[in-house]
N, CA, C and O atoms as a Tinker XYZ file with bonds, in Angstrom:
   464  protein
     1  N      0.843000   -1.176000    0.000000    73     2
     2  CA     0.000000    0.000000    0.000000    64     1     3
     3  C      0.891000    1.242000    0.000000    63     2     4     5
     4  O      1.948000    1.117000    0.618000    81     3
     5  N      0.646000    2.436000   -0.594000    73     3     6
     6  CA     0.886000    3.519000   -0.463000    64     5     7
     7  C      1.541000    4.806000    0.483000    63     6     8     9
     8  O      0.518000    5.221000    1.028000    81     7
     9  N      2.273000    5.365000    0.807000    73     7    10
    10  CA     2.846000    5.929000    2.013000    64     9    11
    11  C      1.999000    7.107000    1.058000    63    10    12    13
    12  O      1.887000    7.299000   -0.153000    81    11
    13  N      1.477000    7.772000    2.288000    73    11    14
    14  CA     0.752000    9.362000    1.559000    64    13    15
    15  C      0.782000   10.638000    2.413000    63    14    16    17
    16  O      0.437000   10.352000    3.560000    81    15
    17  N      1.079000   11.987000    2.267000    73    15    18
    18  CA     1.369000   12.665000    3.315000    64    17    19
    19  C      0.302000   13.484000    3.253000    63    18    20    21
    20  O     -0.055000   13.943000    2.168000    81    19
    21  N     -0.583000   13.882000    4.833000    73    19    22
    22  CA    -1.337000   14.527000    5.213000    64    21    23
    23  C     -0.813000   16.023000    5.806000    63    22    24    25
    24  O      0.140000   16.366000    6.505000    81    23
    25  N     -1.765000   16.622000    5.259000    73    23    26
    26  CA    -2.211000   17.906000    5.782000    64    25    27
    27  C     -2.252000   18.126000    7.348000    63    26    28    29
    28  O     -3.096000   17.593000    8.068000    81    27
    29  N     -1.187000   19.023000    7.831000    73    27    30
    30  CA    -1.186000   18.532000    9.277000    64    29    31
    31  C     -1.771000   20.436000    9.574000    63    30    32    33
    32  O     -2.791000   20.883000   10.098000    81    31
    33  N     -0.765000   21.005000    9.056000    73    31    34
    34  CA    -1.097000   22.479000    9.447000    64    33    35
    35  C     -1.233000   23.286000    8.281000    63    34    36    37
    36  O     -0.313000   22.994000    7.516000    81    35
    37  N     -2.107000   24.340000    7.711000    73    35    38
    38  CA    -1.632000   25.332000    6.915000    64    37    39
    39  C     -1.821000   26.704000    7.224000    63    38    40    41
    40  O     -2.561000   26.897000    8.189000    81    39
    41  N     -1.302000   27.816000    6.610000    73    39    42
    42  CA    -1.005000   28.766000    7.573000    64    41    43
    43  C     -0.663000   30.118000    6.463000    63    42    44    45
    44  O      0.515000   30.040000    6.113000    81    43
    45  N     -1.169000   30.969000    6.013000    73    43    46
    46  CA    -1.373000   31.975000    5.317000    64    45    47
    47  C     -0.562000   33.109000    5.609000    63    46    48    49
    48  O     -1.126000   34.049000    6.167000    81    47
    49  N      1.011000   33.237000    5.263000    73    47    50
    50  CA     1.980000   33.884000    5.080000    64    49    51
    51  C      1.517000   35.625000    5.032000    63    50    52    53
    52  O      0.540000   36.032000    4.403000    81    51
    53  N      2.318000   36.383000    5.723000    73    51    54
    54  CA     1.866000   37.945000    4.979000    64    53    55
    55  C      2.622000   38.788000    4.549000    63    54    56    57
    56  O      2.571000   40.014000    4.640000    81    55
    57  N      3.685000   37.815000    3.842000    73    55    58
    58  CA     4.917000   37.923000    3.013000    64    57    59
    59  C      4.451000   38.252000    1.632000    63    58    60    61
    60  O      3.381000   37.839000    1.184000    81    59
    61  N      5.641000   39.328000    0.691000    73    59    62
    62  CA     5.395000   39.472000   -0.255000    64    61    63
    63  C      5.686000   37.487000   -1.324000    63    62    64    65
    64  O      6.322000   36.482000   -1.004000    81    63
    65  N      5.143000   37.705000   -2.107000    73    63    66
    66  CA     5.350000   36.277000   -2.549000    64    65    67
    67  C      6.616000   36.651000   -4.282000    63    66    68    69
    68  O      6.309000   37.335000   -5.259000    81    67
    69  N      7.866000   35.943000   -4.054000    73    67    70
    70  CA     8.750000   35.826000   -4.753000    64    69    71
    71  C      8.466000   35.957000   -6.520000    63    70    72    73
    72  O      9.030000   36.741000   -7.284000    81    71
    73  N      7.711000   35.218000   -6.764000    73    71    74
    74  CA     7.579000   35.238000   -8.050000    64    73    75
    75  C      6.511000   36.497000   -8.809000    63    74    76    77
    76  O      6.862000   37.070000   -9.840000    81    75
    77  N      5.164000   36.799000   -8.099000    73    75    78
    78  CA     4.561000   37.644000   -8.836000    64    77    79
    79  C      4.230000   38.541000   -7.355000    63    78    80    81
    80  O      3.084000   38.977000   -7.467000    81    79
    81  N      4.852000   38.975000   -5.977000    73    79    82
    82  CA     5.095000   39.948000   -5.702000    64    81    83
    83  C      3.775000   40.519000   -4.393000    63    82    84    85
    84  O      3.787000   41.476000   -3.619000    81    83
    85  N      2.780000   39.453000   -4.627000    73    83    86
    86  CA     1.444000   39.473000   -4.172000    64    85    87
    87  C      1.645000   39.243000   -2.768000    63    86    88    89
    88  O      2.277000   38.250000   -2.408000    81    87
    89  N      1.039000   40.287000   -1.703000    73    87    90
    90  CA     1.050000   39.899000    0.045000    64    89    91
    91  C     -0.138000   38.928000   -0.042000    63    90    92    93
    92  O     -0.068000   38.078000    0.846000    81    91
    93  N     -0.882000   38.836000   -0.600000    73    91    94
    94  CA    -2.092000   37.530000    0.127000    64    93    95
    95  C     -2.017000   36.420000   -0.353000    63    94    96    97
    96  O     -3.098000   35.863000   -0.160000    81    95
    97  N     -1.191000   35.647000   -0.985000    73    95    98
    98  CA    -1.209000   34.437000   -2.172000    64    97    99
    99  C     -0.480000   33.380000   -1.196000    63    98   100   101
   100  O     -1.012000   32.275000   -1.303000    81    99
   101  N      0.957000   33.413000    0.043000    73    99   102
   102  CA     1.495000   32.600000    0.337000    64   101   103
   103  C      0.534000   31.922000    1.305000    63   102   104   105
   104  O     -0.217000   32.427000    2.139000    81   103
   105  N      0.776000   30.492000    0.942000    73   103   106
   106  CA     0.505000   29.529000    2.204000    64   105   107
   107  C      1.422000   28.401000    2.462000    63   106   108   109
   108  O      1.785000   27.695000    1.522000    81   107
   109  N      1.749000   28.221000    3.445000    73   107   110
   110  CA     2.959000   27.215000    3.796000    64   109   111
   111  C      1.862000   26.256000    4.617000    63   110   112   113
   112  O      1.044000   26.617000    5.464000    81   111
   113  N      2.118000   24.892000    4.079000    73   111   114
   114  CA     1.800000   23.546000    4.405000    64   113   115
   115  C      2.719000   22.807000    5.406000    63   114   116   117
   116  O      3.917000   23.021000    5.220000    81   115
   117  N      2.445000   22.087000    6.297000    73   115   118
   118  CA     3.186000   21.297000    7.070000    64   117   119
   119  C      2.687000   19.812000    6.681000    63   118   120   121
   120  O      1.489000   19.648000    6.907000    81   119
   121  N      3.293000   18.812000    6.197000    73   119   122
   122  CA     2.767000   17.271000    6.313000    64   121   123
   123  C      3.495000   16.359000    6.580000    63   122   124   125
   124  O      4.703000   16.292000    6.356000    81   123
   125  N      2.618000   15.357000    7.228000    73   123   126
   126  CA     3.431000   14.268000    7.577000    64   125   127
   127  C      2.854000   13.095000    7.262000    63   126   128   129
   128  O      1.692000   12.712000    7.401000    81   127
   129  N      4.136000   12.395000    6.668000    73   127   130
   130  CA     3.815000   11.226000    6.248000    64   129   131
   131  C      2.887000   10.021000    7.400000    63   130   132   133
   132  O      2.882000    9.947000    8.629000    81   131
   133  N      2.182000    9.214000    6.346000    73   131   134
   134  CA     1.443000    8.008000    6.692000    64   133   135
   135  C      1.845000    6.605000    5.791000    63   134   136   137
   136  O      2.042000    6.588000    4.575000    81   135
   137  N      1.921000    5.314000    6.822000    73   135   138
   138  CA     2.273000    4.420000    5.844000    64   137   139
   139  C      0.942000    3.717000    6.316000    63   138   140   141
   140  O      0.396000    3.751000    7.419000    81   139
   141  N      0.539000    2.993000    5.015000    73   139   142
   142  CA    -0.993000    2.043000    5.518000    64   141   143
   143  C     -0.707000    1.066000    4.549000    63   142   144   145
   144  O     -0.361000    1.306000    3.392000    81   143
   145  N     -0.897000   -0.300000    5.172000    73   143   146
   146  CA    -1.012000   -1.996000    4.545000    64   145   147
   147  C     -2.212000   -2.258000    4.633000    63   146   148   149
   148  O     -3.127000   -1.454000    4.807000    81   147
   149  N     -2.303000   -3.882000    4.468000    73   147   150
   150  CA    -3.557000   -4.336000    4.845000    64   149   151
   151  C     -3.857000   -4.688000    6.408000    63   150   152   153
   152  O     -4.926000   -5.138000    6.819000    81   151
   153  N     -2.573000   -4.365000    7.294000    73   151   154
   154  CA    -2.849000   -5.283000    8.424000    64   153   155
   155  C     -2.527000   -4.286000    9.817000    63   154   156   157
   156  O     -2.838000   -4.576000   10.972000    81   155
   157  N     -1.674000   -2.781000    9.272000    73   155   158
   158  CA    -1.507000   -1.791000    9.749000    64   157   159
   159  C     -1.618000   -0.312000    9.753000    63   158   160   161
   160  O     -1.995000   -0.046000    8.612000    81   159
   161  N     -1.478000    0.941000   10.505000    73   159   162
   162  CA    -1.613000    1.548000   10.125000    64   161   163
   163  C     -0.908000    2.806000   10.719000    63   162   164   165
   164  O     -1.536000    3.426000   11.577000    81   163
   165  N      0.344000    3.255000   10.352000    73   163   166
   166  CA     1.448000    3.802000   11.034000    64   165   167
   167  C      1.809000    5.472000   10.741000    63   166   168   169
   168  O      2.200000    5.915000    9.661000    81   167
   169  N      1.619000    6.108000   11.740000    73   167   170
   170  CA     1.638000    7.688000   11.246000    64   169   171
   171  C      3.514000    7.735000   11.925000    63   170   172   173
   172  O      3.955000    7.332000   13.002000    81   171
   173  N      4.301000    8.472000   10.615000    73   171   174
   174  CA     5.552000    8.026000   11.505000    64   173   175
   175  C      6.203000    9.859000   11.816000    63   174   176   177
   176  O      5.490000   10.848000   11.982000    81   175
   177  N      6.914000    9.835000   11.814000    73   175   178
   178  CA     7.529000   11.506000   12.080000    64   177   179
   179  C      8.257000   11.987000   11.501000    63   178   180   181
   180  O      9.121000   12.733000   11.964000    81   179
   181  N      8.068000   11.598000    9.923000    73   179   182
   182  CA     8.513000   12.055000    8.463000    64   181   183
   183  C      7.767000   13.410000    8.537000    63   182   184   185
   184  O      6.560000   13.268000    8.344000    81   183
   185  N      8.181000   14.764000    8.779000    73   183   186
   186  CA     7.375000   15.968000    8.186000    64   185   187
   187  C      7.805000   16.385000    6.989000    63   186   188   189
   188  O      8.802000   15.762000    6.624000    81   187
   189  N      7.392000   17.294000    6.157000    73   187   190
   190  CA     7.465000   17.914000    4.911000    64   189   191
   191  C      6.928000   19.179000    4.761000    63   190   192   193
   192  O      5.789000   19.259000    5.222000    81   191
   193  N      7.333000   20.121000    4.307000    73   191   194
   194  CA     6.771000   21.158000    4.415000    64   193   195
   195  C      6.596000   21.742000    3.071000    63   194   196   197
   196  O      7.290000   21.219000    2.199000    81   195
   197  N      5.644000   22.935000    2.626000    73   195   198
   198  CA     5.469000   23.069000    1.330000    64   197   199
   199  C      4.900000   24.845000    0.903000    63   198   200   201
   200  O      3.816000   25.325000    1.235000    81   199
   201  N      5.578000   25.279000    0.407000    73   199   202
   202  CA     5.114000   26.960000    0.106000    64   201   203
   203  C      4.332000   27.391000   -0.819000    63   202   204   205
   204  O      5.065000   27.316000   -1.806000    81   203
   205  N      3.524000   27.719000   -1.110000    73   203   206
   206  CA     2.556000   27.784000   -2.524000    64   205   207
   207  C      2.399000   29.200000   -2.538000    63   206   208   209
   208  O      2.450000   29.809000   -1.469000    81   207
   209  N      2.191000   29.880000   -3.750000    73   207   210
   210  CA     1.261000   31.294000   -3.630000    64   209   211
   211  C     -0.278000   30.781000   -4.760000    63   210   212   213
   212  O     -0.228000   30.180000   -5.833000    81   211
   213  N     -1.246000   31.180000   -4.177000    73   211   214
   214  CA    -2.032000   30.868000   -4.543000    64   213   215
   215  C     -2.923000   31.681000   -5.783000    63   214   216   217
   216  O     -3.909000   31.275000   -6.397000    81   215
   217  N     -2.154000   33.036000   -5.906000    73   215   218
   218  CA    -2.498000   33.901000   -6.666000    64   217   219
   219  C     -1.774000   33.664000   -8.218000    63   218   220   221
   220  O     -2.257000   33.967000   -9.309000    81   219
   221  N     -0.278000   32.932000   -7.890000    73   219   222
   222  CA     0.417000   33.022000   -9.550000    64   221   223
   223  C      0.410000   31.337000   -9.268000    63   222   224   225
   224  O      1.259000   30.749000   -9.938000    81   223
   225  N     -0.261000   30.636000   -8.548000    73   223   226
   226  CA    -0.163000   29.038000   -8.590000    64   225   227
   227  C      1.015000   28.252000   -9.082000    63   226   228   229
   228  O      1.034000   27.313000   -9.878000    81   227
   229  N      1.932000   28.802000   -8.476000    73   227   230
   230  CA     3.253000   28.325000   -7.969000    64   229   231
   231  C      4.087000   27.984000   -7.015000    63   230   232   233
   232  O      4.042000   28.882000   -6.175000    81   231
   233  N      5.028000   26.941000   -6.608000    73   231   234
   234  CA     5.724000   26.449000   -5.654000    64   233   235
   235  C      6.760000   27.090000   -5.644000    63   234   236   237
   236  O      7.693000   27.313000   -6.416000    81   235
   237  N      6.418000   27.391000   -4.516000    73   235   238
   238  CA     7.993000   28.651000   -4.216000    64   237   239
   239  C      8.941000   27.592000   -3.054000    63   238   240   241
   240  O      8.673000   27.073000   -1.970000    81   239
   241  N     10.242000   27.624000   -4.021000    73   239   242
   242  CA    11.313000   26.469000   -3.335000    64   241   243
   243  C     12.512000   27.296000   -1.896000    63   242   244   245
   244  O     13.173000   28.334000   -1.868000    81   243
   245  N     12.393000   26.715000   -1.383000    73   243   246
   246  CA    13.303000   27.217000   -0.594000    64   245   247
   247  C     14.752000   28.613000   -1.032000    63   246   248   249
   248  O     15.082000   29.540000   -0.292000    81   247
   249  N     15.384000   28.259000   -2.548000    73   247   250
   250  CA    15.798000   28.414000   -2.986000    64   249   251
   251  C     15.505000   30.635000   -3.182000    63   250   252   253
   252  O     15.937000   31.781000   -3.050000    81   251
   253  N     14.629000   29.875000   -3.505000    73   251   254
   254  CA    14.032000   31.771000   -3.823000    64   253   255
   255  C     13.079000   32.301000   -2.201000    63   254   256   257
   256  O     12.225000   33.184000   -2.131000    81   255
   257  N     13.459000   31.650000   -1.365000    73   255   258
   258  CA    12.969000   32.685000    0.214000    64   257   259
   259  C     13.583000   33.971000    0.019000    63   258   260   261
   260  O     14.545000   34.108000   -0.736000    81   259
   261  N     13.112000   34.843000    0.613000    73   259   262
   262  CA    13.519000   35.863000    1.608000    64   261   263
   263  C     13.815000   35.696000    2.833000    63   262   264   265
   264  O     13.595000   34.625000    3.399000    81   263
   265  N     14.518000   37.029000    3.606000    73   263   266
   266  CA    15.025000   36.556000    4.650000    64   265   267
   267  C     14.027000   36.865000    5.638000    63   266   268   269
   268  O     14.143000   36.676000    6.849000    81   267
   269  N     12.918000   37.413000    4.960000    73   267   270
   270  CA    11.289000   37.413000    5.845000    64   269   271
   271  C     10.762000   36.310000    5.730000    63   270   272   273
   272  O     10.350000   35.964000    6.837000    81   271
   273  N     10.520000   35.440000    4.836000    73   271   274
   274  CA     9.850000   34.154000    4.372000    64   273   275
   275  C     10.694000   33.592000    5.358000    63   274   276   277
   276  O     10.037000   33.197000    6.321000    81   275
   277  N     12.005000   33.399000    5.475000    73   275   278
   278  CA    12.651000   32.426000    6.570000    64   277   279
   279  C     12.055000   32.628000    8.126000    63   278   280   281
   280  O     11.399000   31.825000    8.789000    81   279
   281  N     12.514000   33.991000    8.484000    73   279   282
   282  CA    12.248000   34.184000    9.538000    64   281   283
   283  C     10.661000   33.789000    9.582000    63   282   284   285
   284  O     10.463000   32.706000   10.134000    81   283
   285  N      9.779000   34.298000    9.222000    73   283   286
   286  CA     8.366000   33.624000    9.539000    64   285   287
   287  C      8.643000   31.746000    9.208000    63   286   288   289
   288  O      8.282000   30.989000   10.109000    81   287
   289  N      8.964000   31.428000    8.553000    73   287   290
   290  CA     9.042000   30.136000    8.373000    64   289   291
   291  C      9.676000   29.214000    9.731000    63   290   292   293
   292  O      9.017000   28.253000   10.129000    81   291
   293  N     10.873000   29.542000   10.342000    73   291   294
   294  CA    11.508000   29.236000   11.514000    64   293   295
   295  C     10.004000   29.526000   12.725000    63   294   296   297
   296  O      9.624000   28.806000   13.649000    81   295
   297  N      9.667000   30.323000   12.425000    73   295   298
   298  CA     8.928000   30.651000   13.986000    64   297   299
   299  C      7.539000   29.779000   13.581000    63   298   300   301
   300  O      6.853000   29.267000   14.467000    81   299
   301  N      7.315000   29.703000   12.647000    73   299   302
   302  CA     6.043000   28.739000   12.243000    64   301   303
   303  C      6.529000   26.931000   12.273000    63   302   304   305
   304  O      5.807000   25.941000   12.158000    81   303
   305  N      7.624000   27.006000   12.420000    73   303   306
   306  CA     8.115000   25.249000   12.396000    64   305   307
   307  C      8.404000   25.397000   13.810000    63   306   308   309
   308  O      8.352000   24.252000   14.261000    81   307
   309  N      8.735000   26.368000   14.933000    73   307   310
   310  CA     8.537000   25.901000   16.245000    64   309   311
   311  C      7.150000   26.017000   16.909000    63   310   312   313
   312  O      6.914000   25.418000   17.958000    81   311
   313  N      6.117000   26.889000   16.214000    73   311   314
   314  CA     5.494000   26.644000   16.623000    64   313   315
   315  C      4.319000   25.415000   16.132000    63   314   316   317
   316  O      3.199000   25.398000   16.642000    81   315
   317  N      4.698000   24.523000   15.200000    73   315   318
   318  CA     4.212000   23.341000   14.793000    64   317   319
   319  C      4.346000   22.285000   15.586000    63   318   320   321
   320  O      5.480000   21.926000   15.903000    81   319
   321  N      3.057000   21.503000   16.111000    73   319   322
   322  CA     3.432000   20.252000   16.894000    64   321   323
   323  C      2.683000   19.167000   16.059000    63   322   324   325
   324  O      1.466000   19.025000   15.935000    81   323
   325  N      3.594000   18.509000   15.569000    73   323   326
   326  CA     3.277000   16.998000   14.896000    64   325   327
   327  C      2.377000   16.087000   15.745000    63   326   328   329
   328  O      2.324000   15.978000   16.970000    81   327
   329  N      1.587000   15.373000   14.645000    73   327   330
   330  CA     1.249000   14.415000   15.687000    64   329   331
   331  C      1.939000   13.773000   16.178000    63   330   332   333
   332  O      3.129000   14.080000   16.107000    81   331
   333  N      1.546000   12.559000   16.923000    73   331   334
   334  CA     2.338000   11.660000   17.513000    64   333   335
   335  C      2.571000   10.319000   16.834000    63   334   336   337
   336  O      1.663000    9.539000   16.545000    81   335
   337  N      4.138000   10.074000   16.556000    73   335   338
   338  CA     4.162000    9.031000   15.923000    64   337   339
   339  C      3.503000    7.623000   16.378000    63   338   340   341
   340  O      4.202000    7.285000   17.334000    81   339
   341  N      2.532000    6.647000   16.185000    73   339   342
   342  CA     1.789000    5.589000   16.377000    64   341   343
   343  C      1.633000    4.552000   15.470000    63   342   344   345
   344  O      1.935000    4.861000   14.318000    81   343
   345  N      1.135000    3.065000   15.697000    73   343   346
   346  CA     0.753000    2.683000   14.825000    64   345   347
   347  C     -0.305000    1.552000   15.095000    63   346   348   349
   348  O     -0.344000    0.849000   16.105000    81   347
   349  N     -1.064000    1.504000   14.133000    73   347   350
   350  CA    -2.768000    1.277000   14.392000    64   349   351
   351  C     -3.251000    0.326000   14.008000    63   350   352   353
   352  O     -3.925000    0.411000   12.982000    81   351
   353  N     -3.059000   -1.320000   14.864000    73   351   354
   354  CA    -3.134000   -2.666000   13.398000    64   353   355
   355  C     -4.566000   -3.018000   13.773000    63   354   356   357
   356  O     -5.295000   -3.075000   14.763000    81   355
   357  N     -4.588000   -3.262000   12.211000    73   355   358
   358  CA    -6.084000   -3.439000   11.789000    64   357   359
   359  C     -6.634000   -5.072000   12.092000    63   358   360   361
   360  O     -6.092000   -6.141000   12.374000    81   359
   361  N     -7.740000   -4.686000   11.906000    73   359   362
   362  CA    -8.347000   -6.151000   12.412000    64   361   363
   363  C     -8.004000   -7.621000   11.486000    63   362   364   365
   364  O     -8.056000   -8.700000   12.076000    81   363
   365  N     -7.674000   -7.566000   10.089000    73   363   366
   366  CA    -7.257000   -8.523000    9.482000    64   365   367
   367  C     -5.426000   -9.259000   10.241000    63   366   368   369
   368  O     -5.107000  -10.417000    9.967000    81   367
   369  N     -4.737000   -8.594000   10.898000    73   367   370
   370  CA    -3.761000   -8.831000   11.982000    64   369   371
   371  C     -4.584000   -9.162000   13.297000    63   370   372   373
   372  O     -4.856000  -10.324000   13.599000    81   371
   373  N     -4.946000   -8.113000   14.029000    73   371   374
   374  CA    -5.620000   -9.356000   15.412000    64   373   375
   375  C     -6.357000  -10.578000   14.511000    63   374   376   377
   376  O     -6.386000  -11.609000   15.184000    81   375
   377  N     -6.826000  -10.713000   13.475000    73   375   378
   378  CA    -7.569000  -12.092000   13.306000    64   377   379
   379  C     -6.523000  -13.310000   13.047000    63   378   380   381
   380  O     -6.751000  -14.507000   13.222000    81   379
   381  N     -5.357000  -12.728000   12.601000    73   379   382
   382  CA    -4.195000  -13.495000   12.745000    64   381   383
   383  C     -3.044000  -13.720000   13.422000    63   382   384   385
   384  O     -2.135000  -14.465000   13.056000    81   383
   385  N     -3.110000  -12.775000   14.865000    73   383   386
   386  CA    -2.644000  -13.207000   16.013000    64   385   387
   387  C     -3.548000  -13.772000   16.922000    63   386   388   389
   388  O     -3.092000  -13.976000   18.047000    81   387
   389  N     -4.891000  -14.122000   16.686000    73   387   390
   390  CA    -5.486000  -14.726000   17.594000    64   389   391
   391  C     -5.800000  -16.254000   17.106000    63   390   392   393
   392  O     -5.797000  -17.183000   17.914000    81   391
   393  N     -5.955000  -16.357000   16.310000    73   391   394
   394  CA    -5.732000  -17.404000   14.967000    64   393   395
   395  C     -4.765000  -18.288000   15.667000    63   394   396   397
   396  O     -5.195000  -19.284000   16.248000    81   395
   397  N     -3.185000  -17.945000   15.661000    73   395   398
   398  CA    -2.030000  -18.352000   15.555000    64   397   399
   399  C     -1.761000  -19.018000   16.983000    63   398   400   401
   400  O     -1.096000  -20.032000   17.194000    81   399
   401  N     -2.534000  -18.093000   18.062000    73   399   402
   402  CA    -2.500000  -18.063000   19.258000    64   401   403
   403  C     -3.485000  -19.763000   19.709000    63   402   404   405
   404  O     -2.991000  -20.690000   20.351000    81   403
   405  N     -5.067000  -19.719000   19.080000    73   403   406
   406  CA    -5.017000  -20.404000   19.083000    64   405   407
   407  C     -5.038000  -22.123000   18.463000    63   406   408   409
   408  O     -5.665000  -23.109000   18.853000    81   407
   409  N     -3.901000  -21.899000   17.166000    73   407   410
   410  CA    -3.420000  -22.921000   16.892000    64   409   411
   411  C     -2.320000  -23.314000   17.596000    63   410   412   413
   412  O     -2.166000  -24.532000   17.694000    81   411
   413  N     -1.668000  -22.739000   18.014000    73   411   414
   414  CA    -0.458000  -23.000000   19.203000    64   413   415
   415  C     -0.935000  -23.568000   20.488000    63   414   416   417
   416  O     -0.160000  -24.363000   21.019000    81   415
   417  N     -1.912000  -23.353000   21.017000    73   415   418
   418  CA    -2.551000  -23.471000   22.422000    64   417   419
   419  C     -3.320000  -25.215000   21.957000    63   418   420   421
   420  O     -3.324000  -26.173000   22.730000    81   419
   421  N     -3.943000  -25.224000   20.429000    73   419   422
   422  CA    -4.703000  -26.508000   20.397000    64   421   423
   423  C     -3.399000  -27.997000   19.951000    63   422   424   425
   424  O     -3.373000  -29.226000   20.011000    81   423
   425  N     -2.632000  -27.031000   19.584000    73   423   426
   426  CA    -0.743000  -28.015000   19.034000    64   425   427
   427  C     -1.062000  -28.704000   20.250000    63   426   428   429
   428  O     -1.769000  -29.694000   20.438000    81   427
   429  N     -0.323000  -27.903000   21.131000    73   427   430
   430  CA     0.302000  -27.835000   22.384000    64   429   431
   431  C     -0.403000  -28.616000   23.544000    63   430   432   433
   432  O      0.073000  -29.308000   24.444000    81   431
   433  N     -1.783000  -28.255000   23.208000    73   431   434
   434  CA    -3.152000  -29.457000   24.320000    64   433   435
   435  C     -3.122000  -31.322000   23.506000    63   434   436   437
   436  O     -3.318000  -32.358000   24.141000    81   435
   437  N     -2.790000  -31.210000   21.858000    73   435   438
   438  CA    -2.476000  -32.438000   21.809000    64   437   439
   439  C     -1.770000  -33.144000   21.697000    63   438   440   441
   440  O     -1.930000  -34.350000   21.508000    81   439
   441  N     -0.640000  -32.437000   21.807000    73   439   442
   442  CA     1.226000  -32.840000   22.073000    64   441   443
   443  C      0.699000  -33.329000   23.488000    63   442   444   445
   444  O      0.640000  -34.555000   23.582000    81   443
   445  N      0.390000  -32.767000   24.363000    73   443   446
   446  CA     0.472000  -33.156000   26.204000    64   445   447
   447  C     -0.654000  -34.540000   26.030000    63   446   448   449
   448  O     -0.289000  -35.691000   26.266000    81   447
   449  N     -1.823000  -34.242000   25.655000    73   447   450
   450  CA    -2.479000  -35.098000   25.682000    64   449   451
   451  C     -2.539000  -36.514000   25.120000    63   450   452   453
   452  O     -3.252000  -37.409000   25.572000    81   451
   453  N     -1.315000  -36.661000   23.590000    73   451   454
   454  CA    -0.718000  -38.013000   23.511000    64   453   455
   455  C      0.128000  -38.278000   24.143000    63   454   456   457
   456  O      0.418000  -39.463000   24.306000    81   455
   457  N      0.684000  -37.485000   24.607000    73   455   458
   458  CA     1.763000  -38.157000   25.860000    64   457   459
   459  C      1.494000  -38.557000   26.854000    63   458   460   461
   460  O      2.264000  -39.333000   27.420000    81   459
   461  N      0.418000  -38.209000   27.373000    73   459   462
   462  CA    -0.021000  -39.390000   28.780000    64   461   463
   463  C     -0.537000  -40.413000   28.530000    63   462   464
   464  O     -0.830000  -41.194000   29.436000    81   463
């Protein structure tokens, strides 16, 4: 299955924006990755972050910041709290640790029980 990164924070810059110059267009994204199988489901503490202006619909790369875009950017990544890394197994796994559990337990009652 797919690793896919969610939308954790977004947050509307009041920076001029690099390419076409616009104060209302930036928004900076925070995400963090998710990995999901069939049997689990694991949010891990991969973040990513992402700058858009929404007015010239372009990705503005690190590359072309200002030293205002940084500074707001630094104070917006401390004040970001990730979730918490976890992971979440789905019921097709408990049906196969309980399964396993008890084929081991019924082994094990007729291993003892030909032996006496």
């Amino acid at each position: 299955m797919p690793e896919k990164l969610i939308d954790i924070k977004q947050v509307a810059l009041p920076n001029n924006c690099p390419e076409c110059f616009s104060k209302e267009g930036l928004r900076l994204t925070f995400k963090q990755k998710i990995k999901e199988t069939n049997f689990y489901k694991s949010i891990t503490t991969d973040i990513s972050h992402e700058l858009n202006c929404t007015t010239c619909n372009s990705v503005i790369y690190p590359v072309q910041w200002t030293d205002d875009i940084e500074r707001v950017f630094d104070y917006q990544k401390k004040a970001f709290t990730p979730k918490k890394a976890s992971t979440y197994i789905k019921k097709a796994l408990w049906i196969i640790i309980i399964s396993s559990v008890v084929l081991i337990a019924l082994i094990l009652a007729l291993v003892f029980y030909l032996n006496l």
